[in-house]
C-alpha positions in Angstrom: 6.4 -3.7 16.9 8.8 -3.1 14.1 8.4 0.1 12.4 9.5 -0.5 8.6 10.0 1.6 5.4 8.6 1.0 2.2 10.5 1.7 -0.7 8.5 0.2 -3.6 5.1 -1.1 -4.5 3.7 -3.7 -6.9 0.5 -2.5 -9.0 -1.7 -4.3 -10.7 -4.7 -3.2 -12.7 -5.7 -1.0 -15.8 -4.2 2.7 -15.3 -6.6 4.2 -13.6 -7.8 1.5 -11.4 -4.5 0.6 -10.9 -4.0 -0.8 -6.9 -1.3 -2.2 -5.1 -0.9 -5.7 -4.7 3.1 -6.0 -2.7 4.8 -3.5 -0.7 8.5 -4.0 -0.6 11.5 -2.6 1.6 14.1 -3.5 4.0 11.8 -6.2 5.1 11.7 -8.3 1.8 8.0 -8.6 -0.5 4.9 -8.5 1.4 1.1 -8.5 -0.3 -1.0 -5.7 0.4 -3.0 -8.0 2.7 -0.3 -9.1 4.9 0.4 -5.0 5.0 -3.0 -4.8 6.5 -3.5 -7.1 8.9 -0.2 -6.4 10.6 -1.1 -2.6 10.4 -4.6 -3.1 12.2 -3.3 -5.7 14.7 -0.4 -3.4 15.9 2.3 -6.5 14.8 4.3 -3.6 12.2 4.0 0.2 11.0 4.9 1.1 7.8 6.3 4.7 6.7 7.9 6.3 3.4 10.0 9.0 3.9 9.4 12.2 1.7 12.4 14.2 0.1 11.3 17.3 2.5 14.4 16.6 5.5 13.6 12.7 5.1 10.5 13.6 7.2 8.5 9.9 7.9 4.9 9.5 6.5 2.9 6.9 8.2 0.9 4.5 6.5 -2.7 4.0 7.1 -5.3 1.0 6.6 -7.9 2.5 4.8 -11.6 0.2 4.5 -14.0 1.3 2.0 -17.9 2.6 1.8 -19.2 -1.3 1.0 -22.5 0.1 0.0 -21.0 2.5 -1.9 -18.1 0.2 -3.5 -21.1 -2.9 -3.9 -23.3 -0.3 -5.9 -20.6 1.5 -8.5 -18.3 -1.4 -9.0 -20.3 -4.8 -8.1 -18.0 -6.0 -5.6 -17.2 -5.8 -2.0 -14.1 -3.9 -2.4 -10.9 -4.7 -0.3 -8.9 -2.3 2.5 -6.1 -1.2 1.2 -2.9 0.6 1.9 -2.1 4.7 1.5 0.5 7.2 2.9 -1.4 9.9 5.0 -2.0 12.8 3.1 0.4 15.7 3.7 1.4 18.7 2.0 3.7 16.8 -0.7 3.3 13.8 -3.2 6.7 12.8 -3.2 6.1 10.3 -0.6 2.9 8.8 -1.2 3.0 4.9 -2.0 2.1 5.4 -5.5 5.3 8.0 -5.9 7.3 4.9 -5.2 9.8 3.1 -7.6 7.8 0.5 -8.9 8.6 -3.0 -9.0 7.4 -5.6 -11.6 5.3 -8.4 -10.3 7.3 -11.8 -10.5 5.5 -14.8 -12.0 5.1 -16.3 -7.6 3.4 -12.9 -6.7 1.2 -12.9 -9.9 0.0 -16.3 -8.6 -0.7 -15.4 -4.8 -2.7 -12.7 -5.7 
């Protein structure tokens, strides 16, 4: 298992439903689904590192409540992709540099 950094994301989404769509690092562009699956398969782990002694913060899957995502948006919902929370926001995915989707990862969404 390769343990990788991300150092940028890709959102998509009005501001405050923004979510991330790519993660990107030393490893190249990868969707937030690709993120996923090789997190809950074991195949990668993902990490940022925060500005406190370049300490590593792991990534986590998280799923949501269906029922509850089904009854307040209409939709199933999808897992998604978040730093583990600590004690500092400096290295949570959405601190990241962001990067602007390209017209190819506009269309594989």
């Amino acid at each position: 298992m390769a343990h990788l950094q991300i150092t940028a994301v890709t959102l998509r989404g009005e501001p405050r439903l923004e979510h991330i769509t790519h993660i990107h690092g030393t490893f190249g562009t990868k969707t937030r689904e690709q993120g996923v699956y090789e997190i809950e398969r074991g195949i990668n782990s993902y990490f940022t590192l925060g500005a406190f002694m370049y300490a590593e913060t792991p990534i986590e899957v998280v799923k949501p409540n269906l029922l509850a995502v089904m009854a307040l948006l209409g939709t199933t919902g999808h897992a998604y992709l978040r730093s583990k929370p600590n004690l500092t926001a400096t290295d949570n995915l959405l601190s990241l540099p962001r990067r602007p989707a390209s017209l190819h990862n506009l269309l594989m969404a």
